[in-house]
N, C-alpha and C positions, 0 to 999 in steps of 0.2 A: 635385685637390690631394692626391688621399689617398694616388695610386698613386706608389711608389719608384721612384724612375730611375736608382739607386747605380751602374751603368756608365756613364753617359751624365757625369753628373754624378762618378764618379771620372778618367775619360777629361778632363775640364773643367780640374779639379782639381790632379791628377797631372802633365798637360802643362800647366800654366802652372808647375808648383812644378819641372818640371826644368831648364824655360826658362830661371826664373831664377836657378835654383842652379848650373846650365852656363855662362850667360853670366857668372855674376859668380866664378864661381873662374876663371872661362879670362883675365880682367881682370885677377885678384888675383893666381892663383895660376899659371896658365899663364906669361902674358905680364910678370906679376913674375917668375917662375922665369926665363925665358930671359934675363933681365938676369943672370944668374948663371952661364952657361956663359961660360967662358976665353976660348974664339976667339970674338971679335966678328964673325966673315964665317958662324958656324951660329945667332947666336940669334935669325934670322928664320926658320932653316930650323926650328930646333927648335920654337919657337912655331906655325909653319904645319903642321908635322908633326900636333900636338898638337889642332891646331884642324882639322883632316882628320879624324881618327879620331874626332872631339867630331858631326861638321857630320850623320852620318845618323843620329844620337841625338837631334840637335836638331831637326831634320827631324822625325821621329817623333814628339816631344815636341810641338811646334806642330801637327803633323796633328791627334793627338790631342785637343788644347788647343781648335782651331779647331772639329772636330768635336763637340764634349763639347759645345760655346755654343752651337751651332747647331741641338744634339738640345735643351739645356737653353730655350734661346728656344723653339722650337716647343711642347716641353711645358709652357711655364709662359706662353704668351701673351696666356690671359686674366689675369693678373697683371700682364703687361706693358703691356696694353691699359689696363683699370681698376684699377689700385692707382697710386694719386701718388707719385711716387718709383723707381720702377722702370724706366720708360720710360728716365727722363734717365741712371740708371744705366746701363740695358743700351746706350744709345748712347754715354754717352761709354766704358763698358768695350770697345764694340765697336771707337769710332776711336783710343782706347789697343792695342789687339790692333793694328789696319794700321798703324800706326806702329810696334810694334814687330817687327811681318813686314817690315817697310820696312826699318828700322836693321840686323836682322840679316840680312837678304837684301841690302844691300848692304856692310856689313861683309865676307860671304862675297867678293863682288867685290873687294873691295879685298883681301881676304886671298890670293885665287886670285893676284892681280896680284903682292905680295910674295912669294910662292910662285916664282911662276913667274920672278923677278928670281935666284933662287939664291943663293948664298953670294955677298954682298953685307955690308960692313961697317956693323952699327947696336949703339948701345945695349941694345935689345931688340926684342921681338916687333912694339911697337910704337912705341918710342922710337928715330928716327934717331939717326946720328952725323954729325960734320962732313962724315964719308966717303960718306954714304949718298949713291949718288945721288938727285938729286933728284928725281925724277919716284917713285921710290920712299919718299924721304923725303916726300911731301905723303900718299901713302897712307898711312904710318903715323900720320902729324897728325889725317889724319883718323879712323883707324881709335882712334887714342888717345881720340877724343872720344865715339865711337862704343862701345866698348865698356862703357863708362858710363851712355850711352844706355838701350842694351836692357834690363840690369838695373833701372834707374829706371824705365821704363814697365812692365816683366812685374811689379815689385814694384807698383806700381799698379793693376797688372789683377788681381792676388790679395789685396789691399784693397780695391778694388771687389765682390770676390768672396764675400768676409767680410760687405760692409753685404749684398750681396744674402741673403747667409744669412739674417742680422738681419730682413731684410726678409719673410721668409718666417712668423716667429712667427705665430699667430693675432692675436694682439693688434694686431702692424702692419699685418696683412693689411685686419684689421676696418676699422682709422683710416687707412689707406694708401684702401681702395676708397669711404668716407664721403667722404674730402676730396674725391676726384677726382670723384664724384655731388654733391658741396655745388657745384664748381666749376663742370661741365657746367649743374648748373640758375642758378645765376648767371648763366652767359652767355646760357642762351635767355630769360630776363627779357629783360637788356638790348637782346636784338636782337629 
């Protein structure tokens, strides 16, 4: 517990904080912007444009993010093992993290697809028009609900990320590894 793992653990850190600072201005500010360009047949091009240039940033960010958890899990396993509370943390951060590889790994799809529709009449990056066609206009529906998504889970997985700090005190460490040793010898009483 004593040794510093300030790479592994800013690797953790840094890519979940870009994750979700990427995903949620490309929501706000990307695909808010493209509501604002003139010709209605560029502002899927100019959103997909935007979210091209975004997508090996984000890429990297998640590499990193993913790697950072997986050095921080190995190095803190006896914590994860015996301290109560930690566990449930690191799995639900964990199935937080594949849902939100999932949201934005499929957002990409559906983004690749409005891309590759080309100068197409919509609202915005993600908001069809009457005009849109439709097989394009369900991608954006979707892509509308999605973009919301990922932010809301990366935003969770760096609140989870926070209690785990908290979790690390001495003080929690102490009453975190008692509870889970008070709980293990309860159970072999009963059984």
């Amino acid at each position: 517990m004593s040794k510093r793992h300030t790479v592994i653990r800013a690797m953790h850190d840094l890519g979940a904080a870009a994750w979700f600072g990427g995903s949620l201005m490309g929501a706000i500010g990307l695909n808010g912007a493209s509501q604002s360009v003139s010709d209605p047949t560029q502002r899927t091009r100019v959103a997909s444009s935007g979210w091209a240039r975004w997508s090996p940033v984000s890429a990297a960010a998640i590499g990193a993010h993913v790697i950072g958890g997986l050095g921080l899990i190995v190095t803190n396993r006896d914590r994860v093992q015996k301290q109560a509370g930690v566990t449930a943390n690191t799995t639900v951060k964990t199935l937080l993290t594949a849902a939100a590889v999932g949201t934005t790994a499929y957002s990409g799809v559906l983004g690749a697809k409005v891309a590759a529709a080309g100068d197409v009449p919509a609202e915005g990056g993600a908001v069809p028009s009457d005009s849109t066609p439709s097989e394009i206009a369900t991608a954006q529906q979707q892509l509308r609900a999605l973009q919301w998504a990922t932010p809301a889970l990366t935003g969770m997985i760096i609140a989870l990320g926070a209690q785990q700090g908290e979790q690390q005190r001495p003080s929690q460490i102490l009453r975190g590894v008692g509870v889970k040793a008070a709980r293990a010898a309860s159970d072999r009483v009963r059984h």
